[in-house]
ZAMARGU-4260 file (C-alpha; in steps of 0.2 Angstrom, whole numbers, plus 5000, padded with zeros to 4 digits):
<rodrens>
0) 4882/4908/5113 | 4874/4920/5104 | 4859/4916/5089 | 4852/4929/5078 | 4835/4922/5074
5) 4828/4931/5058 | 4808/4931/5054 | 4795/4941/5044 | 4783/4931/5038 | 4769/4923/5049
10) 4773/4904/5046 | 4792/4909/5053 | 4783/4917/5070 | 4776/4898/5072 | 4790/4889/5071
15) 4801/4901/5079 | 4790/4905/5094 | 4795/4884/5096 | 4812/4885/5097 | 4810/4904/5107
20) 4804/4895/5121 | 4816/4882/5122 | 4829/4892/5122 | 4820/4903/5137 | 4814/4887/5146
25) 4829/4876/5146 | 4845/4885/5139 | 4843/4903/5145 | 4860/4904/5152 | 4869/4895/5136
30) 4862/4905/5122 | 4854/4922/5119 | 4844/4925/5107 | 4844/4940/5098 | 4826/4942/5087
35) 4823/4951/5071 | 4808/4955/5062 | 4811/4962/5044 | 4795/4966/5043 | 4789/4958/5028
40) 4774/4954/5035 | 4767/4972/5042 | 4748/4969/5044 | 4746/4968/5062 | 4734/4953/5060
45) 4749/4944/5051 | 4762/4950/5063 | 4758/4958/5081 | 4745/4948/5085 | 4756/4932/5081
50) 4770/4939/5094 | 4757/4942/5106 | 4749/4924/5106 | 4763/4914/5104 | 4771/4924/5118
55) 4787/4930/5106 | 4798/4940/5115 | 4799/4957/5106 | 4812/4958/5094 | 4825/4965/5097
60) 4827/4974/5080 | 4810/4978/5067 | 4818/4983/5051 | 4800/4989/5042 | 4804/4983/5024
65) 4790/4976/5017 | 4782/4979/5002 | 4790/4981/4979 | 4797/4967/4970 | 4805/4952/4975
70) 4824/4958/4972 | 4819/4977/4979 | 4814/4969/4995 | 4828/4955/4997 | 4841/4969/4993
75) 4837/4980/5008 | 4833/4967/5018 | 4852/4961/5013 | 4858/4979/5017 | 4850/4981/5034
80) 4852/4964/5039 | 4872/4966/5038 | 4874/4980/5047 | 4861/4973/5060 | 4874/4957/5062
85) 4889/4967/5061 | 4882/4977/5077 | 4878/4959/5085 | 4892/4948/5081 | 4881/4931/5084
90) 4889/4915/5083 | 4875/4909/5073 | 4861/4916/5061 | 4846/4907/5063 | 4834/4907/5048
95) 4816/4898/5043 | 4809/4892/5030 | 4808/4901/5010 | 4806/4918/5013 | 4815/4931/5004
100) 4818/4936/5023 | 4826/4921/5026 | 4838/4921/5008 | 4840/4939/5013 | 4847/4934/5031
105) 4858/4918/5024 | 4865/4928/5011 | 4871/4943/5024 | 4879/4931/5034 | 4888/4920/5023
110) 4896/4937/5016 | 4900/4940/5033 | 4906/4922/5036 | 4895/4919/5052 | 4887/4899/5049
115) 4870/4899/5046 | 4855/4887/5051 | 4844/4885/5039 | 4826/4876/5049 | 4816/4866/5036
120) 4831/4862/5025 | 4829/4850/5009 | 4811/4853/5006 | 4808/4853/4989 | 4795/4855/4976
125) 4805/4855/4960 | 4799/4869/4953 | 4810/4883/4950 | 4796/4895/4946 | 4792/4896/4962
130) 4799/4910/4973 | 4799/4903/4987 | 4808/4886/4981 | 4825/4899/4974 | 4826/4906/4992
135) 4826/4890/5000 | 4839/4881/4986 | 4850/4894/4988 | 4849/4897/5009 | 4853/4878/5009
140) 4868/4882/4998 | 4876/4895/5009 | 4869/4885/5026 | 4882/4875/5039 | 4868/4865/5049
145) 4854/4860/5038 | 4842/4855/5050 | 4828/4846/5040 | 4810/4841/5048 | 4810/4824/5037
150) 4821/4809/5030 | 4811/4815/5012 | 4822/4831/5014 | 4836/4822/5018 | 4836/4813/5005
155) 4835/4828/4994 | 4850/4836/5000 | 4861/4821/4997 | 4856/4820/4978 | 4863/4838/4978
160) 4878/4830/4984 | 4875/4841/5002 | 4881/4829/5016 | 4890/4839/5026 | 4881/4847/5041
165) 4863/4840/5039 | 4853/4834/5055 | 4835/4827/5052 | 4825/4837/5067 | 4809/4833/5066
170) 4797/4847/5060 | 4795/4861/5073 | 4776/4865/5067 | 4773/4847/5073 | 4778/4855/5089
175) 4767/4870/5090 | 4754/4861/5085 | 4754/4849/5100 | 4758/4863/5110 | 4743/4875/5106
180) 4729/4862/5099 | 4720/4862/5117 | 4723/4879/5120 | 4714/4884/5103 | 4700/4874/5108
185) 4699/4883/5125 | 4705/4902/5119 | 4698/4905/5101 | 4681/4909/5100 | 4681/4909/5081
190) 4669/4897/5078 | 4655/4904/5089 | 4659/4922/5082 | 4657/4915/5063 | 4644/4905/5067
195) 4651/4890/5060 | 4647/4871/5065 | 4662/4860/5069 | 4663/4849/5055 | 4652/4859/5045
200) 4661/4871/5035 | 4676/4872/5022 | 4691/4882/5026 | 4700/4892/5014 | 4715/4898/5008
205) 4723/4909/4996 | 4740/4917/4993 | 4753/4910/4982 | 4760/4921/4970 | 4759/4905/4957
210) 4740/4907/4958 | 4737/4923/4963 | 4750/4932/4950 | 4740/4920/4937 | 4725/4927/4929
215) 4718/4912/4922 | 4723/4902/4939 | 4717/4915/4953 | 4700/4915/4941 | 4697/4897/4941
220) 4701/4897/4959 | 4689/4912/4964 | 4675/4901/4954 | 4678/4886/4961 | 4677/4892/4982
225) 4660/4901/4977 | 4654/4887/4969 | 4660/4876/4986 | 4651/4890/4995 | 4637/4890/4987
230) 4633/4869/4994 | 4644/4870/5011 | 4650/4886/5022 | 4667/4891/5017 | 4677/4903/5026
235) 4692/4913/5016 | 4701/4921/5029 | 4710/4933/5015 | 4727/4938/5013 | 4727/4957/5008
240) 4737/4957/4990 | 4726/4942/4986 | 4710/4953/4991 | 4716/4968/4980 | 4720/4958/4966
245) 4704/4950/4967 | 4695/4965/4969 | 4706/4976/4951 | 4700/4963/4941 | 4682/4963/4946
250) 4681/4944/4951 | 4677/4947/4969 | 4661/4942/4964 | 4663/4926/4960 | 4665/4922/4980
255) 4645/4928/4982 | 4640/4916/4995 | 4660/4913/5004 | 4661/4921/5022 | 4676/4932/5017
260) 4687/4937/5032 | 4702/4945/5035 | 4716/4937/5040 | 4715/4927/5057 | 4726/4928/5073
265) 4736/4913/5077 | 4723/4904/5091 | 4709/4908/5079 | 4715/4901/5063 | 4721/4886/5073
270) 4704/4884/5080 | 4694/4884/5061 | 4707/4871/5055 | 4703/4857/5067 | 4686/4861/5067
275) 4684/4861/5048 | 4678/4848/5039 | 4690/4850/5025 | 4704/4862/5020 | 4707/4868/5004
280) 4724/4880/5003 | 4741/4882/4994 | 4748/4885/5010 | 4762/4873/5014 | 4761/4876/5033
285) 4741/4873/5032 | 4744/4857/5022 | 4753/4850/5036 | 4740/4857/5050 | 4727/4849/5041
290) 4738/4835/5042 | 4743/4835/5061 | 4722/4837/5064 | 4714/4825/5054 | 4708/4835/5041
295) 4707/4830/5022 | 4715/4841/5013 | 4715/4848/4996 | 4728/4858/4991 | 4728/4869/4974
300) 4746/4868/4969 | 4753/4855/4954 | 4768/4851/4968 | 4772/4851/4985 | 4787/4850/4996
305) 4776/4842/5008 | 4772/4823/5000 | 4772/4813/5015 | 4755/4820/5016 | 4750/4815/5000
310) 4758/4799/5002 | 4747/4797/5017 | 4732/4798/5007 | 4728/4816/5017 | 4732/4826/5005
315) 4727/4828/4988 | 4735/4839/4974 | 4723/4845/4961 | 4731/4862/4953 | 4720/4877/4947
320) 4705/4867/4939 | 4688/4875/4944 | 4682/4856/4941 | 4696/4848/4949 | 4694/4859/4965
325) 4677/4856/4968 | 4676/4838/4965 | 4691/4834/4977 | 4681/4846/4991 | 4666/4836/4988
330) 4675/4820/4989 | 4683/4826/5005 | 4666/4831/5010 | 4657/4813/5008 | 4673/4805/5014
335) 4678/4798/5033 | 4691/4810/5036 | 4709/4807/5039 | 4715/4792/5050 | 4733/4789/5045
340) 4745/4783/5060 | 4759/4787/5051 | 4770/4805/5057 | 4785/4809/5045 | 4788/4823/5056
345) 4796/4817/5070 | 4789/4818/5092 | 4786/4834/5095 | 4804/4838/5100 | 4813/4846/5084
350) 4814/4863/5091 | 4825/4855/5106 | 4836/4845/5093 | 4839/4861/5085 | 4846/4871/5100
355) 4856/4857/5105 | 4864/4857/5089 | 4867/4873/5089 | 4876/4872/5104 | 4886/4855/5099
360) 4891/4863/5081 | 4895/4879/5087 | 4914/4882/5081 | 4927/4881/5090 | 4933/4900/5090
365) 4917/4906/5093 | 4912/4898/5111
</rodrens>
């Protein structure tokens, strides 16, 4: 059987280095896969480094579209991505997350009438304003296997009246996580090289276009993390549009005191999340990271797909307010941390639920 597995953006190098190895380890004579990076991500600390640590095998095909609006980039996504599978002919087209690489690949294959398999299908946040929550609604739409990492997204998917073809996994990043926390704490020297203290700093980050795209929201968010920084040590490793943003209008500033940094390789960033004393993102995958390590988390969003971690009591929502930011911090701060026995997520085996139904759902014409 063949699988063409479509990534470009950091968070789907993560959960497709998962299933990668699965498929290498344990079904190398039933399936090859065939990888393509779109190159959405292009900075080689948000891409290369993450092949080279989480032992990716190069992909077969790097499209280097990255880059202009949303719709610009989708639609030559869309264009090369078709002729990419009419060349490979895969049985199924494999796709993570919200990306517009990952509406880009369903969209190409659905025209093409090869299934898709949509990874973290049914997350929600209910707000439609959000990119990254159209790609995901319509890549669900067009998906035959909807392989969802909770019952939450289940549960989702059946009020949409979608039934057919959904498998709850488990959460594939619940997977790496086990797999690499040891080896961060071994391999990253981040903490030494920052000159942090293990539970002695705040970790940071920044990137969501509903914040950064948002004066007012970006703003209160940049005064808020220098106000943190100016108490605790606070690392912002820094996503480059949300650096240049920062910097046109002026407000760079307002982080005097933050120890700014540019974004971090896989081992690194995994290193400063368990180590930190709390996390404050609008990362969905660093919510749950937090989550997976213990660490409170406060996360700068009015929503999140991710509630079992609210629900758990590790994570806490609090928007763009400059007041509301800091306080939860400084609540985190003075709190006991996170001890929640509870994992929504599943056992650390979703990226083999998701090979083997690949393999049990593959059609009949196509084996």
């Amino acid at each position: 059987m063949r699988i063409v597995t479509v990534v470009g953006a950091r968070p789907q190098f993560i959960k497709a280095a998962a299933v990668s190895r699965v498929i290498r380890t344990a079904y190398a004579r039933q399936v090859d896969e065939v990888l393509v990076h779109t190159g959405q991500h292009y900075d080689d600390n948000m891409s290369q480094v993450f092949f080279d640590e989480l032992d990716i095998p190069r992909p077969g095909y790097n499209l280097s579209i990255s880059g202009g609006g949303h719709g610009a980039m989708t639609g030559r996504m869309l264009e090369a991505l078709e002729e990419v599978l009419q060349r490979e002919r895969p049985h199924w087209v494999l796709v993570y997350g919200d990306t517009n690489s990952t509406l880009a690949a369903a969209l190409a294959a659905a025209k093409l009438h090869i299934p898709v398999a949509h990874v973290e299908a049914g997350l929600r946040s209910f707000n439609m304003r959000m990119p990254e929550e159209v790609n995901r609604v319509l890549a669900d739409r067009v998906s035959a296997l909807l392989l969802c990492p909770t019952a939450t997204a289940v549960a989702n998917l059946a009020a949409e009246g979608i039934r057919e073809g959904v498998r709850q996994v488990g959460d594939v990043m619940y997977d790496v996580s086990l797999y690499y926390r040891e080896r961060a704490r071994g391999g990253s020297d981040a903490l030494r090289r920052l000159g942090l203290r293990e539970r002695g700093y705040v970790l940071a980050t920044c990137h969501r276009a509903e914040n950064t795209d948002d004066p007012r929201r970006l703003q209160a968010i940049a005064q808020a993390l220098g106000e943190i920084a100016q108490g605790t040590p606070l690392v912002l490793p820094l996503h480059p549009r949300t650096r240049k943003l920062l910097a046109e209008r002026g407000w760079l500033d307002l982080l005097a005191g933050a120890r700014l940094v540019d974004p971090l390789a896989f081992l690194d960033m995994v290193a400063l999340e368990q180590g930190a004393a709390a996390i404050v993102t609008d990362s969905g995958g660093v919510q749950k990271e937090a989550f997976f390590y213990g660490v409170p988390c406060v996360t700068m969003r009015d929503e999140t797909e991710w509630v079992e971690t609210v629900e758990a009591g590790a994570n806490r929502l609090v928007g763009a307010s400059r007041q509301a930011i800091v306080a939860a911090v400084r609540d985190a701060l003075g709190g006991a941390g996170v001890a929640s026995s509870a994992q929504p997520y599943g056992d650390g085996h979703a990226a083999e639920r998701v090979v083997e139904h690949l393999l049990d759902e593959a059609r009949p014409s196509t084996q």
